[in-house]
LOPAMI-683549 format. One record per residue (C-alpha): residue in three letters; chain; x, y, z. Coordinates in nm, 4 decimals. Example, Ala and Ser with C-alpha at 12.3 -4.5 7.8 and 13.67 -1.06 7.14 Angstrom:
REM residues 2
@aa: ALA; ch: A; px: 1.2300; py: -0.4500; pz: 0.7800
@aa: SER; ch: A; px: 1.3670; py: -0.1060; pz: 0.7140
END
This chain:
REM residues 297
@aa: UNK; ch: A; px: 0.7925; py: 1.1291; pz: 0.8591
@aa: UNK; ch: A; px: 1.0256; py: 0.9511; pz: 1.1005
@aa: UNK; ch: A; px: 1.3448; py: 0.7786; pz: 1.0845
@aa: UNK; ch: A; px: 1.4585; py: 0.5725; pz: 1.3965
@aa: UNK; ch: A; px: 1.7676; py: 0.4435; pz: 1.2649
@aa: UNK; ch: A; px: 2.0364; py: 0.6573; pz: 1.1537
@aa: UNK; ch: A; px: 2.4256; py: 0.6156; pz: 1.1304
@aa: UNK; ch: A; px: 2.7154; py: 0.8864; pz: 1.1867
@aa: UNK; ch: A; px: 3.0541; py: 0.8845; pz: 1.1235
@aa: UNK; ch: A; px: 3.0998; py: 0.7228; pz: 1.4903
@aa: UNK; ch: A; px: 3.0352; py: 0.4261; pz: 1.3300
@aa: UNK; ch: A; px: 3.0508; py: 0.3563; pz: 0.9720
@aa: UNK; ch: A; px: 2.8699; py: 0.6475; pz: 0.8528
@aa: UNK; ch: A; px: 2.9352; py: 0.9548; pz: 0.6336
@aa: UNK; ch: A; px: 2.8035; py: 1.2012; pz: 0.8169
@aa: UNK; ch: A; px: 2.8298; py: 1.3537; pz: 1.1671
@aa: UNK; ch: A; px: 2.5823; py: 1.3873; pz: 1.3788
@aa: UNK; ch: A; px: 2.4941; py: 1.7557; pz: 1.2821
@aa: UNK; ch: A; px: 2.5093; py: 1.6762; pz: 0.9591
@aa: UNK; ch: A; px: 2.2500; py: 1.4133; pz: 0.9633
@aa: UNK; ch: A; px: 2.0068; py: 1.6156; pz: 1.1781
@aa: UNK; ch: A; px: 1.9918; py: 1.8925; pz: 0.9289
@aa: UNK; ch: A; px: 1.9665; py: 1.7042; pz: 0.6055
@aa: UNK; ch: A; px: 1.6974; py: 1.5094; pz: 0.7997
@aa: UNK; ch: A; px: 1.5162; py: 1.8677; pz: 0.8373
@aa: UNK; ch: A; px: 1.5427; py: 1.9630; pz: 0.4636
@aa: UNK; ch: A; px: 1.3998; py: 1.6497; pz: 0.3915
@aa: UNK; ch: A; px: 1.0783; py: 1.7110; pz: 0.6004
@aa: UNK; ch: A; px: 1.1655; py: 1.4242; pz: 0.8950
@aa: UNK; ch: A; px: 0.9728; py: 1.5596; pz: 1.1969
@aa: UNK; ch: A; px: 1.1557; py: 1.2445; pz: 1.4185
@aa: UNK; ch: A; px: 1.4521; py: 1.1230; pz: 1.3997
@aa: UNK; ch: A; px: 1.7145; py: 0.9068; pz: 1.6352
@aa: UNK; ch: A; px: 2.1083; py: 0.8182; pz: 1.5838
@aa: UNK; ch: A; px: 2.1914; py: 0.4674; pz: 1.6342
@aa: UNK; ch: A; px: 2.5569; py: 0.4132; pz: 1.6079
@aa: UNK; ch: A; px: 2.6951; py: 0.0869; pz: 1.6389
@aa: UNK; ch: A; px: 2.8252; py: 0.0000; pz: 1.9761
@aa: UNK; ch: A; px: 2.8793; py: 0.3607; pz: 2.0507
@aa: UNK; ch: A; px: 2.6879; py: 0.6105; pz: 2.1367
@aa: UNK; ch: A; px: 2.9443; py: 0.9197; pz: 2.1868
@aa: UNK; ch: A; px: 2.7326; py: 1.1234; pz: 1.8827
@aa: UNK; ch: A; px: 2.4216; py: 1.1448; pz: 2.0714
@aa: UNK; ch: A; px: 2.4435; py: 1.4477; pz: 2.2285
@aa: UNK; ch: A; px: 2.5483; py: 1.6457; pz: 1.9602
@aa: UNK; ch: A; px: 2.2783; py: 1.5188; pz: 1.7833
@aa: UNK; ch: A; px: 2.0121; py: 1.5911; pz: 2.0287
@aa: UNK; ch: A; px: 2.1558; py: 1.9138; pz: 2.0344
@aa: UNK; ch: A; px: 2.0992; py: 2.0210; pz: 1.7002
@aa: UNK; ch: A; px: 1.7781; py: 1.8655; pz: 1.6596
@aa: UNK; ch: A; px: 1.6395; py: 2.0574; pz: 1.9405
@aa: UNK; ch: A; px: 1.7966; py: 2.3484; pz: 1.8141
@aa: UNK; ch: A; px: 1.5774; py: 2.2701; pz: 1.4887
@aa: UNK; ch: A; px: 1.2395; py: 2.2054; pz: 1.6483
@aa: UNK; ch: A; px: 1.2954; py: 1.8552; pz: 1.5633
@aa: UNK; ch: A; px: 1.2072; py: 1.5973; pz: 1.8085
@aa: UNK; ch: A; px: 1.5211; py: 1.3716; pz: 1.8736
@aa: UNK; ch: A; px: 1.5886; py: 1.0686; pz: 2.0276
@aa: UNK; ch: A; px: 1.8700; py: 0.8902; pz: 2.2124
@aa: UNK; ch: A; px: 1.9629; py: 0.5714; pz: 2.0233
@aa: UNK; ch: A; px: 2.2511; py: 0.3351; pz: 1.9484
@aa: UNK; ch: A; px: 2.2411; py: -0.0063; pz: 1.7477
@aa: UNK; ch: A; px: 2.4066; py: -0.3122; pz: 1.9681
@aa: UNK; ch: A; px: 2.5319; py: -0.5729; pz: 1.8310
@aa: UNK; ch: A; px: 2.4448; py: -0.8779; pz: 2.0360
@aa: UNK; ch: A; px: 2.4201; py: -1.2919; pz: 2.0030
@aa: UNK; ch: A; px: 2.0734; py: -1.5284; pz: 2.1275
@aa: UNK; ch: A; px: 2.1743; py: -1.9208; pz: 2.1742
@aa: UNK; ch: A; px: 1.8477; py: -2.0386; pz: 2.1272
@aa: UNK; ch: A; px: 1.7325; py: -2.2894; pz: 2.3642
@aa: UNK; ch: A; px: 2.0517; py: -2.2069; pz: 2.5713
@aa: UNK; ch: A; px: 2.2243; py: -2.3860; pz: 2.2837
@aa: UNK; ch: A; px: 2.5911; py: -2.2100; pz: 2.1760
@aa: UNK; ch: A; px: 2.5660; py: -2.3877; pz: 1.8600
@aa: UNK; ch: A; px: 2.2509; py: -2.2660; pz: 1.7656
@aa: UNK; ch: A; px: 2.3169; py: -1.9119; pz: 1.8222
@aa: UNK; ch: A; px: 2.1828; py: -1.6369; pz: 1.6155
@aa: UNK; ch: A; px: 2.3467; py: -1.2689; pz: 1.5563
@aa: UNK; ch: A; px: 2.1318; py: -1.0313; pz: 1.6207
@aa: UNK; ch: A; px: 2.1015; py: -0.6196; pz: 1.5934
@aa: UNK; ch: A; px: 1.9177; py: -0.4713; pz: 1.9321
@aa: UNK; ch: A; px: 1.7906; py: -0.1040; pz: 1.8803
@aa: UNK; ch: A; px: 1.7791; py: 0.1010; pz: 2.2168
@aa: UNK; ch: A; px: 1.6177; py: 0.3762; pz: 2.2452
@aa: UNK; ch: A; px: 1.5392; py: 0.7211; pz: 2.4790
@aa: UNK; ch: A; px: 1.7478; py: 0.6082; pz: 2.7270
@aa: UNK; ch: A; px: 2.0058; py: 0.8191; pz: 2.9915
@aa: UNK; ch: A; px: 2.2904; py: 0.8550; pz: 2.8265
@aa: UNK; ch: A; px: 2.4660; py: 0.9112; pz: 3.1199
@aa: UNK; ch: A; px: 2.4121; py: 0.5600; pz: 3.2705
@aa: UNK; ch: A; px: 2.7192; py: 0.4170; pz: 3.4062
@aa: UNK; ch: A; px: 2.6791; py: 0.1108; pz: 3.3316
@aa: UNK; ch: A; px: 2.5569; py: 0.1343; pz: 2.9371
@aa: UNK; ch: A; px: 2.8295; py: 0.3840; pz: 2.9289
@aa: UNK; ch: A; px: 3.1083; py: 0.1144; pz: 3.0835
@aa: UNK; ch: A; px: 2.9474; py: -0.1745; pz: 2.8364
@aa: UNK; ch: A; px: 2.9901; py: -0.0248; pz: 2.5081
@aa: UNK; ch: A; px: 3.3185; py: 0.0844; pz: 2.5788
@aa: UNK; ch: A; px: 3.4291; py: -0.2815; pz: 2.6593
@aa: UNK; ch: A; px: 3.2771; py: -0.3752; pz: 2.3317
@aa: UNK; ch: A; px: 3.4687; py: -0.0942; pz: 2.1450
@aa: UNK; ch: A; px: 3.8021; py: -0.1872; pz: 2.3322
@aa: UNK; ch: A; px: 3.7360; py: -0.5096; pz: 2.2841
@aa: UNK; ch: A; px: 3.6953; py: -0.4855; pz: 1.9262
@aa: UNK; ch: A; px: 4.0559; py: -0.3413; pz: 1.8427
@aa: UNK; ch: A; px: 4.2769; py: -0.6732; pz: 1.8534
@aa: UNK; ch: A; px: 4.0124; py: -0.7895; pz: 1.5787
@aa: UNK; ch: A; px: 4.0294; py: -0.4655; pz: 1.3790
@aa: UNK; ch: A; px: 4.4070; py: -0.5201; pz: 1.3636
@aa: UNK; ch: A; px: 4.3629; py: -0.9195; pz: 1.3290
@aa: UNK; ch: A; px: 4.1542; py: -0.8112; pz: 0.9772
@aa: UNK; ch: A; px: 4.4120; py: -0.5564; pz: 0.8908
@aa: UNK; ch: A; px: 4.6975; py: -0.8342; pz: 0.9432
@aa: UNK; ch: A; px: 4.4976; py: -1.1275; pz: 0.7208
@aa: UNK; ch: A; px: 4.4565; py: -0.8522; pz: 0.4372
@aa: UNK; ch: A; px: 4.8165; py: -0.7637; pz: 0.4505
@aa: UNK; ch: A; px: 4.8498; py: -1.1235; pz: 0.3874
@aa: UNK; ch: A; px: 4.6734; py: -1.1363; pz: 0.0726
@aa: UNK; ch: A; px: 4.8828; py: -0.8446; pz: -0.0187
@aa: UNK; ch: A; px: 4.6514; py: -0.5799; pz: -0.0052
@aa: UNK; ch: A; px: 4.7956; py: -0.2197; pz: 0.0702
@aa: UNK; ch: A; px: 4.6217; py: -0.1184; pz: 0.3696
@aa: UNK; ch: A; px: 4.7621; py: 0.0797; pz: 0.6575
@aa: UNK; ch: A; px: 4.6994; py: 0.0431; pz: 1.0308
@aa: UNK; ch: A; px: 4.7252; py: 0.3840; pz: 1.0800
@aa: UNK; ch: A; px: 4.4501; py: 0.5255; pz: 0.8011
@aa: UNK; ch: A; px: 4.2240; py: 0.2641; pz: 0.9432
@aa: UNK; ch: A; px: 4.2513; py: 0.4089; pz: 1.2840
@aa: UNK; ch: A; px: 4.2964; py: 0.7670; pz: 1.1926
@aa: UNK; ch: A; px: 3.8594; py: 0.8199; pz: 1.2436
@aa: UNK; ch: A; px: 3.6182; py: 0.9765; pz: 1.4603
@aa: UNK; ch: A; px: 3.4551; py: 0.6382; pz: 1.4756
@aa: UNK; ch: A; px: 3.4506; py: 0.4635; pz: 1.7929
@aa: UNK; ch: A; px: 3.3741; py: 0.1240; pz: 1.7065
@aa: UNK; ch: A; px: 3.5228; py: 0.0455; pz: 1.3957
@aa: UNK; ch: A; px: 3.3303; py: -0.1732; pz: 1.1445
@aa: UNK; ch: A; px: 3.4208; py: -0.3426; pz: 0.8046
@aa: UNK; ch: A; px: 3.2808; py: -0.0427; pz: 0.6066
@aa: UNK; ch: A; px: 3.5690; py: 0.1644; pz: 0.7698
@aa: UNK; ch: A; px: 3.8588; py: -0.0882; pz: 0.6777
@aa: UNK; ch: A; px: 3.7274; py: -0.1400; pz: 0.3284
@aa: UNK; ch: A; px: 3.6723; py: 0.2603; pz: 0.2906
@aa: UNK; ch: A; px: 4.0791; py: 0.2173; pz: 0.3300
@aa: UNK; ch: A; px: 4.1338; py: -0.0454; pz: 0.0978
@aa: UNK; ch: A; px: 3.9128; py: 0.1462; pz: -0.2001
@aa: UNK; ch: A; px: 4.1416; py: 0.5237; pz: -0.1949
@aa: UNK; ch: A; px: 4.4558; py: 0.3248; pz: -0.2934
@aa: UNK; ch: A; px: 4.4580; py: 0.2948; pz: -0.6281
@aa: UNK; ch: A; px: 4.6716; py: -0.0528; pz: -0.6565
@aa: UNK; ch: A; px: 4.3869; py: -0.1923; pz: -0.4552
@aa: UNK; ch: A; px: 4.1070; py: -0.0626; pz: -0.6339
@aa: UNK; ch: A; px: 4.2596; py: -0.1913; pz: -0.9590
@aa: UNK; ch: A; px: 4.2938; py: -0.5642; pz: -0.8593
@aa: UNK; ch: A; px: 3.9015; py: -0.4987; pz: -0.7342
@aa: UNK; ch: A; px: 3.8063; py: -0.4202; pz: -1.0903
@aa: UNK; ch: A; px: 3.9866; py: -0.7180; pz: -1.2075
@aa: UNK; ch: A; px: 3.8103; py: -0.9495; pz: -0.9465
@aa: UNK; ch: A; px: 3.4781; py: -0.7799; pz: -1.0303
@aa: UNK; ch: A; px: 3.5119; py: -0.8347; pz: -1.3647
@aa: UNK; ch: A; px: 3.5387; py: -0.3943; pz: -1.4626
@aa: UNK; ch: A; px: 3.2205; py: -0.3042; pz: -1.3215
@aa: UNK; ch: A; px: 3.2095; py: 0.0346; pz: -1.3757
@aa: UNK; ch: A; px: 3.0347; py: 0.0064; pz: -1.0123
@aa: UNK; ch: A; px: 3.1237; py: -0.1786; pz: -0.7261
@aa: UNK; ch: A; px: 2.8776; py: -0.1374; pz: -0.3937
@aa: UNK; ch: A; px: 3.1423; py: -0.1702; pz: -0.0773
@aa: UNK; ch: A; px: 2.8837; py: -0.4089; pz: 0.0677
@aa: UNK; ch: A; px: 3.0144; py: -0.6071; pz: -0.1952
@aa: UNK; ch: A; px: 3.3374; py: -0.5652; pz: -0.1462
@aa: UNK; ch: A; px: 3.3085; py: -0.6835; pz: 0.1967
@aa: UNK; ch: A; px: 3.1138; py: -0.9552; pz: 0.1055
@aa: UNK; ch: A; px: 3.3736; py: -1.1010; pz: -0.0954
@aa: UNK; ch: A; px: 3.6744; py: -1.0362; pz: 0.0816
@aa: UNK; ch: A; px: 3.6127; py: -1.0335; pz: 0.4573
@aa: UNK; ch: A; px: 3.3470; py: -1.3536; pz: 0.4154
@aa: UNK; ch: A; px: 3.4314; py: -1.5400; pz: 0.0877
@aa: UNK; ch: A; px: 3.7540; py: -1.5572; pz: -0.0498
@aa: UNK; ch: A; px: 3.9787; py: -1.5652; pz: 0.2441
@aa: UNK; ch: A; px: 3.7325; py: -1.6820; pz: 0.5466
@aa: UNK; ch: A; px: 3.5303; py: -1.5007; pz: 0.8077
@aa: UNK; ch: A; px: 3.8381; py: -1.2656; pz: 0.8803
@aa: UNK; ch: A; px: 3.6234; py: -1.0195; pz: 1.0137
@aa: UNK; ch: A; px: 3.4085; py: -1.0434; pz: 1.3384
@aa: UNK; ch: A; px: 3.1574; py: -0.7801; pz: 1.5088
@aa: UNK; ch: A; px: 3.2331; py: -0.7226; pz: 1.8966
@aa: UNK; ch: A; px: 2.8667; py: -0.8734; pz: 2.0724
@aa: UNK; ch: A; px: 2.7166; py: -0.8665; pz: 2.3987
@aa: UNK; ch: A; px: 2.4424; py: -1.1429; pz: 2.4574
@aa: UNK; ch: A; px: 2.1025; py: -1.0300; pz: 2.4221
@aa: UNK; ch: A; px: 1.9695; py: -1.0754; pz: 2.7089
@aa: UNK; ch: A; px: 2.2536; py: -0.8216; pz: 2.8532
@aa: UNK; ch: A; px: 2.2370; py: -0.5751; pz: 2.5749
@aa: UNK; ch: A; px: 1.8116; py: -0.6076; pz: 2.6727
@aa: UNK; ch: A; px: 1.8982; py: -0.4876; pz: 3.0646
@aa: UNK; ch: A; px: 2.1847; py: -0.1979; pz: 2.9867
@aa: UNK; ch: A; px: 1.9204; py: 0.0017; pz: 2.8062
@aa: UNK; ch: A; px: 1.6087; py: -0.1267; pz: 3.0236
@aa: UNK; ch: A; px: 1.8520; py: -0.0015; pz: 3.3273
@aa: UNK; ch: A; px: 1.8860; py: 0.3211; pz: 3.1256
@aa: UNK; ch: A; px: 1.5333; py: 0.3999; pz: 3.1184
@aa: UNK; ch: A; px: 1.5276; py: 0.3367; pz: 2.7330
@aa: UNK; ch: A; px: 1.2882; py: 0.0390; pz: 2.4886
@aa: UNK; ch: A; px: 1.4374; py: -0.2071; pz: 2.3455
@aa: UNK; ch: A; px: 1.3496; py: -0.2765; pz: 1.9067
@aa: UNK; ch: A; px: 1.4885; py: -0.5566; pz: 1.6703
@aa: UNK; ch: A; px: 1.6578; py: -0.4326; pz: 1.4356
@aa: UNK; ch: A; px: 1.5259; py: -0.5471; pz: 1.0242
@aa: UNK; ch: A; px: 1.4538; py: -0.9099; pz: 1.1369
@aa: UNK; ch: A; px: 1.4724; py: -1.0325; pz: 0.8028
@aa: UNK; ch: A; px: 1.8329; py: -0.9432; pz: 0.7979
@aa: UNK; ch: A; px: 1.9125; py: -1.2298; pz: 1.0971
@aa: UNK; ch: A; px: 1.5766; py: -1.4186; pz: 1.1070
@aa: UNK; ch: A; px: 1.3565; py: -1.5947; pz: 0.9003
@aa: UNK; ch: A; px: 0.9723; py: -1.6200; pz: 0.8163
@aa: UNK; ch: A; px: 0.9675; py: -1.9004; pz: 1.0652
@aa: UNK; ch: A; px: 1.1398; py: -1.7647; pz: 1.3838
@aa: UNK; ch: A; px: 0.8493; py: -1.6296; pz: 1.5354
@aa: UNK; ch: A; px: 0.9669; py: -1.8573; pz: 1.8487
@aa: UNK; ch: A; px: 1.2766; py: -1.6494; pz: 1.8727
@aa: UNK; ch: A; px: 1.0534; py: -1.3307; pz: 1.8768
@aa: UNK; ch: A; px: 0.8097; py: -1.4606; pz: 2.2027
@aa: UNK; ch: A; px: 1.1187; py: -1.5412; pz: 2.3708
@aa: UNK; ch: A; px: 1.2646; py: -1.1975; pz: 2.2774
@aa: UNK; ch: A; px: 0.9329; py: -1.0452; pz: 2.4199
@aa: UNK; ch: A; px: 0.9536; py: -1.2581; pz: 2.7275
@aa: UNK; ch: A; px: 1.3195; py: -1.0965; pz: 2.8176
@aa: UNK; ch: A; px: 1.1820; py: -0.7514; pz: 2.7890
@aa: UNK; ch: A; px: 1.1797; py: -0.6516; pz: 2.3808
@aa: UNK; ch: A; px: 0.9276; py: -0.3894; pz: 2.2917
@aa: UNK; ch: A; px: 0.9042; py: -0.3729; pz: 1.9342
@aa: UNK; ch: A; px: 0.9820; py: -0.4531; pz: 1.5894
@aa: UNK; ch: A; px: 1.1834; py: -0.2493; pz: 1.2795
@aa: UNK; ch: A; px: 0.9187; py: -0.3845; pz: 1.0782
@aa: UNK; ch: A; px: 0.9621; py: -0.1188; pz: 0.8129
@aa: UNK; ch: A; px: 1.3110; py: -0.1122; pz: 0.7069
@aa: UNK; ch: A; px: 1.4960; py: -0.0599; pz: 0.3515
@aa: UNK; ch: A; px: 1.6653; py: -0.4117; pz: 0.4470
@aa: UNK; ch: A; px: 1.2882; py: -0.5348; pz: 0.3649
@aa: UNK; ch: A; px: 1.0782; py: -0.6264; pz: 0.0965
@aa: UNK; ch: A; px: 0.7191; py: -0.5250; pz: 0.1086
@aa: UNK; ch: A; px: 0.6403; py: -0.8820; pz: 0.2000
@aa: UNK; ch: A; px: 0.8570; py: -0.8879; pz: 0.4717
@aa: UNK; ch: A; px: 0.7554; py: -0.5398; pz: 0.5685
@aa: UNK; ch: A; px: 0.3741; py: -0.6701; pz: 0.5907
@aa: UNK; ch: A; px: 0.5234; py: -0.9947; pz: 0.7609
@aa: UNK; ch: A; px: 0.7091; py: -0.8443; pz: 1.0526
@aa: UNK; ch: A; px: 0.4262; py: -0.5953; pz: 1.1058
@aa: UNK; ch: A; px: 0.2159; py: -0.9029; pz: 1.1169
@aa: UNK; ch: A; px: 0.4064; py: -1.0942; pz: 1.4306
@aa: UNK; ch: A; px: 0.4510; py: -0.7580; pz: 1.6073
@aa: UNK; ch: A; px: 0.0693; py: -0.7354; pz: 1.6233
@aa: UNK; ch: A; px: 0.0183; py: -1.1279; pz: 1.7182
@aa: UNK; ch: A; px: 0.2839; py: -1.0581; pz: 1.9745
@aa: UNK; ch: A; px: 0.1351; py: -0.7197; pz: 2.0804
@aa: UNK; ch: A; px: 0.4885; py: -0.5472; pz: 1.9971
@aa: UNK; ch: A; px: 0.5139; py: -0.1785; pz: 1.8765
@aa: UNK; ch: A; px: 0.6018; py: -0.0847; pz: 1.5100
@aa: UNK; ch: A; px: 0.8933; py: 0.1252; pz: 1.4436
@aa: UNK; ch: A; px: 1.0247; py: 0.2848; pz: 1.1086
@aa: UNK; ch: A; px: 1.4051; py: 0.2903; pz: 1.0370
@aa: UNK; ch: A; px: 1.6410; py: 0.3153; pz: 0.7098
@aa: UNK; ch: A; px: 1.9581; py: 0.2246; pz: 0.8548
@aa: UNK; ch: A; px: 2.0967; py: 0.5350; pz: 0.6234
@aa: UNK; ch: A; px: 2.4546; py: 0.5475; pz: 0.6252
@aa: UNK; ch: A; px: 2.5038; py: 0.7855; pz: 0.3550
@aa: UNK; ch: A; px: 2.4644; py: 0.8600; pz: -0.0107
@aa: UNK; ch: A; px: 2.6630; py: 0.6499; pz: -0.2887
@aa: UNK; ch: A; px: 2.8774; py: 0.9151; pz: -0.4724
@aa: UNK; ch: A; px: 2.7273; py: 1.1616; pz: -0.7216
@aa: UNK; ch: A; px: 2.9499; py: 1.0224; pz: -1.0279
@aa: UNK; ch: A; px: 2.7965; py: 0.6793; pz: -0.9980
@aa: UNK; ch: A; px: 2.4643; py: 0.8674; pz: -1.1841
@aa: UNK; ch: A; px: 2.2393; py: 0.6553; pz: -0.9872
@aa: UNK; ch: A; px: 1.8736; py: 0.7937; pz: -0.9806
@aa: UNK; ch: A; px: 1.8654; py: 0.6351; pz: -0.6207
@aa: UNK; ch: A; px: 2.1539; py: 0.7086; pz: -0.4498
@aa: UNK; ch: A; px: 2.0935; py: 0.6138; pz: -0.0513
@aa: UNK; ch: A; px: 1.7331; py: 0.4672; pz: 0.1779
@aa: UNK; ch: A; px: 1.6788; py: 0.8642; pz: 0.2653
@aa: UNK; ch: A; px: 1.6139; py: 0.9004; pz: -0.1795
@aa: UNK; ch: A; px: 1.3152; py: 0.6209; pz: -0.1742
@aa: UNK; ch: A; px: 1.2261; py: 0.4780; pz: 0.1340
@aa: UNK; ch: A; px: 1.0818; py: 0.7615; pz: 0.2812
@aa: UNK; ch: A; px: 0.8268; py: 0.8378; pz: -0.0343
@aa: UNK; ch: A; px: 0.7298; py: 0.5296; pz: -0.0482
@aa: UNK; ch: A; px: 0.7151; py: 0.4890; pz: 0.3347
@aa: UNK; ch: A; px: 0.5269; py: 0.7966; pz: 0.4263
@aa: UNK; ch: A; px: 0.1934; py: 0.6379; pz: 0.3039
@aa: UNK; ch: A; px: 0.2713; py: 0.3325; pz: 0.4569
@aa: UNK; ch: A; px: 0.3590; py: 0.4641; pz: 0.7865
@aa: UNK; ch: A; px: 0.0536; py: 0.6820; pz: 0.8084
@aa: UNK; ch: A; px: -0.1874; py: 0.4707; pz: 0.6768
@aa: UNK; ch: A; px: -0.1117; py: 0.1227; pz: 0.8370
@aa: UNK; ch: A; px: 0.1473; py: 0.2583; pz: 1.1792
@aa: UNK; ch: A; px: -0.0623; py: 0.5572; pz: 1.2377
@aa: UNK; ch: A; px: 0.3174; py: 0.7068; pz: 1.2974
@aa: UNK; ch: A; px: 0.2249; py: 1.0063; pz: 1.1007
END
């Protein structure tokens, strides 16, 4: 089994990148790559103990970049570029993604601000007290949960859910109820597309159906045309119809297939769920698939 899309805690995950690679060997992955968002300062480490393990590894990191289709600003879609087995070394991938880190900061502090507003306790500090080096809105609402003033009025808004996903939290707070106070750091595409070509590395779109719809396959030939190699066609951001859909344009456009749970890390124990994170069902029910229809086995 293979995973090509993995998070540490130099993004928004739980886990470092050690961590990952060995609960990825317990759980019988024979491939795996760590895609951090904008970032990629966990690779090595990961590499490192993967080869230590006999596991094959891959270089990786998730970009976040923008398309204006048909040159068009205001038709521009957000979308997630995978890169991977590329130098990590390279200069100039090295120089981008620090840019988009540094550039990121005024907007991490901008959120923090417009939730001090709205009189939530959240401090600076605790947000940027993290090995993360590109701080998303996981991070800053990881803050907001531990005080317990916060969490309170959360259980009010949601009602007392005994249960209350943080992509939910996010949702309504950084999106809904006070505005879009929350922006990603992006590159355009077609730059994000030549840093990891440069590199030596592919370039994969990352669960299309997250950013794109049935009917973009227009988007996806003029993806192909500026150099993108394949497809996360199999993602736990998919249904199975969307899985059999993006495998679909990936053949018509003669694009490889890749696998990829975006695992961030397991919901906590107390919660009782029987499925607590992608790595607990995606792969059992993806190892057939995979095999069978990717020949990735």
């Amino acid at each position: 089994m293979i995973d090509l899309h993995i998070h540490s805690y130099y993004s928004d995950g739980v886990y470092s990148p050690k961590e990952l690679v060995q609960c990825a060997k317990e759980l019988g992955l024979s491939t795996v790559c760590l895609t951090d968002h904008n970032g990629i300062d966990g690779v090595e480490e990961f590499l490192t103990t993967g080869q230590s393990l006999g596991m094959k590894v891959i270089s990786g990191v998730e970009i976040y970049s923008y398309l204006d289709v048909g040159g068009l600003s205001n038709n521009r879609k957000h979308i997630h570029i995978l890169g991977y087995d590329f130098d990590t070394k390279n200069k100039a991938l090295n120089k981008a993604l620090k840019k988009l880190q540094k550039r990121h900061i005024p907007q991490v502090k901008t959120t923090i601000k417009a939730l001090q507003e709205h009189e939530w306790n959240i401090d600076e500090k605790k947000v940027f007290d993290t090995k993360a080096t590109y701080i998303g809105s996981a991070t800053i609402a990881g803050v907001i949960i531990k005080d317990s003033q916060n969490w309170e009025r959360i259980q009010k808004d949601f009602k007392n859910r005994k249960i209350i996903p943080i992509t939910e939290i996010i949702g309504k707070y950084f999106f809904k109820a006070y505005g879009r106070i929350y922006e990603e750091s992006e590159i355009s595409i077609e730059k994000a597309i030549t840093l990891i070509k440069n590199a030596g590395g592919k370039i994969v779109l990352a669960h299309p159906g997250q950013h794109l719809s049935w009917e973009d396959e227009d988007i996806i030939v003029e993806l192909k045309q500026i150099g993108l190699d394949g497809i996360e066609a199999v993602t736990s951001h998919h249904s199975w119809q969307e899985i059999e859909h993006w495998q679909i344009v990936a053949k018509e456009l003669d694009l490889m297939i890749t696998v990829g749970s975006d695992f961030h890390g397991y919901v906590p124990k107390e919660w009782d769920f029987i499925i607590r994170g992608p790595w607990d069902y995606f792969f059992q029910q993806c190892d057939r698939y995979s095999r069978h229809f990717l020949n990735l086995g």
